[in-house]
C-alpha positions in Angstrom: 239.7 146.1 23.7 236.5 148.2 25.0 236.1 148.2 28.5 232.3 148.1 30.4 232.1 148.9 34.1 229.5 146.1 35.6 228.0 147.5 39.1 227.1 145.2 41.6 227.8 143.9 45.4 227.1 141.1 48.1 223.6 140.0 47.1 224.0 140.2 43.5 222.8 138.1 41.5 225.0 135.4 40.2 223.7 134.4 37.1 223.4 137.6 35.9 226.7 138.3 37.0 228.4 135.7 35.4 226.5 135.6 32.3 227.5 139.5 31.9 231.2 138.8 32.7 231.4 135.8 29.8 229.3 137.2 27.0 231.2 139.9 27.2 234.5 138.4 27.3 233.2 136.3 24.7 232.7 139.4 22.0 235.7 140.8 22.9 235.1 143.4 25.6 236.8 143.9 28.8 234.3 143.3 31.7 235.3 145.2 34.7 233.1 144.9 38.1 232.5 147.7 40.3 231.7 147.1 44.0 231.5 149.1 47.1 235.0 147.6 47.7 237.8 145.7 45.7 237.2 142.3 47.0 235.3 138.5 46.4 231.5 139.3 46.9 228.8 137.4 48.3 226.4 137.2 45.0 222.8 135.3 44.9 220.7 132.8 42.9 217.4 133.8 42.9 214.4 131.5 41.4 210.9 130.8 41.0 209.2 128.2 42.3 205.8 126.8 42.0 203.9 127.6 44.9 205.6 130.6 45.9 204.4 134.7 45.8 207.8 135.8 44.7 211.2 134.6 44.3 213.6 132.4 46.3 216.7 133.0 47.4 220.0 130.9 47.4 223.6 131.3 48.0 225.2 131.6 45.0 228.8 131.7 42.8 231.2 134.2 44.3 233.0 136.7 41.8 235.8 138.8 42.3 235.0 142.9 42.4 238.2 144.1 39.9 237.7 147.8 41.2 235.8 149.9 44.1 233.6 152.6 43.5 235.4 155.5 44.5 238.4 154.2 42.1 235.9 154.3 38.4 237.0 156.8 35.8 233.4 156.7 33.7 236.0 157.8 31.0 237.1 154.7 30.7 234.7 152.6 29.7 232.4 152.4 26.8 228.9 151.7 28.7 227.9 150.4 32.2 225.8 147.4 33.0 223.5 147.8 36.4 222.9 144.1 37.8 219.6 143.0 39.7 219.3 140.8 42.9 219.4 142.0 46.0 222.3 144.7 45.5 220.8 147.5 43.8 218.4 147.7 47.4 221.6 149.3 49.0 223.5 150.2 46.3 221.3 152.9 45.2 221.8 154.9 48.3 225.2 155.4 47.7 226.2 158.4 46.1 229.3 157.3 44.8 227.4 154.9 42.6 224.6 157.7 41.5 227.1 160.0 40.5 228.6 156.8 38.1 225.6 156.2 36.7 225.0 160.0 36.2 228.2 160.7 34.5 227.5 158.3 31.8 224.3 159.7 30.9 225.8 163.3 30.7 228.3 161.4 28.9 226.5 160.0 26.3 227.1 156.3 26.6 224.9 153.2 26.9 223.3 152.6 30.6 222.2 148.6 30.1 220.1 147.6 33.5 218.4 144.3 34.4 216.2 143.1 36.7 216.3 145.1 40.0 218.9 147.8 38.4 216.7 150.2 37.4 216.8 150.9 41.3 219.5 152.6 40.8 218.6 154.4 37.9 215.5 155.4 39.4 217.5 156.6 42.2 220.0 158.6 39.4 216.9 160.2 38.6 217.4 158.6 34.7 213.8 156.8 34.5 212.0 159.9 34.6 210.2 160.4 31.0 211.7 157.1 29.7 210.3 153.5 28.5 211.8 150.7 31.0 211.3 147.1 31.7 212.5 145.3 35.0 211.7 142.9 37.5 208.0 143.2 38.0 208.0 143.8 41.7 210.1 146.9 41.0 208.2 148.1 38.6 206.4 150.8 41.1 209.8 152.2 42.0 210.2 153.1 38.1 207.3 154.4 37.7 207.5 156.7 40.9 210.6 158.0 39.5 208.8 159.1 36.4 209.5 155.9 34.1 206.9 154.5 31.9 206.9 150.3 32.7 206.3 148.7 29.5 205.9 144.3 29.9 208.8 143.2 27.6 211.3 141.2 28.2 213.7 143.9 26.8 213.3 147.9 26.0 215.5 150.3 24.5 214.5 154.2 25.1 217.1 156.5 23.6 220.5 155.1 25.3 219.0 153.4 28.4 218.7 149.6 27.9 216.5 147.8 30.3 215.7 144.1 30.7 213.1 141.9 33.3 215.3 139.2 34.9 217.9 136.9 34.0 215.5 135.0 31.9 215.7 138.1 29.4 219.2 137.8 28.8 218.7 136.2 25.2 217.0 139.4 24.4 218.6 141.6 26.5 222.2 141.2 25.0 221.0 140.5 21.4 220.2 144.5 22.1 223.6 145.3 24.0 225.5 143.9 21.3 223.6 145.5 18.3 224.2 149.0 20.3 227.7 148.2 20.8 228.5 147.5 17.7 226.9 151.3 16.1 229.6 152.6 14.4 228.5 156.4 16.1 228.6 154.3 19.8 232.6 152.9 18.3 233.8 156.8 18.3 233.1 157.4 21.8 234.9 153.9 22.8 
């Protein structure tokens, strides 16, 4: 069984989280969650409600972390998922997690990022000269980094697969699946 690293930390988002987690255990693949430490986190539900400018927040569904940071061998894994909510706002100053992301680009593998991910891989320095999609209120961040926002609800440039929110998810792993299952993605695995 293929294994994909799935980054995220306290403020998370839950639904994205578990979602990931059982649709991948569901085709077969090993889910393995990074955080900044090997330990239950403190994930998020966030929503939108009439009325409001932007989103709400709620506690949400704990999930275990099955590995820290400093502990990932990017050889490992066939691709890495970047979760949104709140965690990717500190995430993406540590270099531990930069240098993850960087070392599957160099790599080749897949980079898959939803919602407020593509912090982090605006961070990584990976948005620059490439089509994304995320969370619209983090849409300036991509485009400072050089990225090209593009309103879909899922868009693949080259190996870098991004999505808008949890809402995109029917889209967002009808892609991760198709590009897991390339037979030139398999010889890498």
């Amino acid at each position: 069984m293929s294994k994909i690293l799935v980054i995220t930390g306290d403020g998370g988002e839950s639904y994205e989280a578990l979602y990931a987690v059982h649709r991948f255990q569901e085709e077969g693949w090993e889910p393995v969650v990074a955080a900044p430490s090997r330990r239950r986190l403190n994930l998020v539900m966030h929503d939108f409600t009439p009325g409001w400018d932007t989103y709400i927040e709620r506690q949400g569904y704990g999930l275990e972390a099955d590995v820290a940071f400093d502990r990932v061998k990017v050889e490992d894994y066939a691709a890495v998922l970047i979760l949104g909510g709140r965690a990717p706002e500190y995430l993406r100053n540590n270099a531990t997690v930069l240098d993850i992301v960087r070392a599957f680009d160099r790599q080749g593998k897949w980079i898959f990022a939803i919602c407020h991910g593509v912090q982090i891989l605006a961070a990584a320095g990976l948005t620059a000269g490439k089509r994304v999609t995320c969370y619209e209120h983090v849409r300036l961040e991509a485009e400072q980094a050089g990225g090209q926002f593009v309103s879909e609800q899922c868009v693949r440039d080259g190996r870098i697969v991004t999505a808008q929110t949890w809402q995109s998810h029917p889209f967002f792993y009808r892609e991760i699946f198709a590009r897991l299952a390339d037979p030139a993605n398999a010889a890498r695995s």
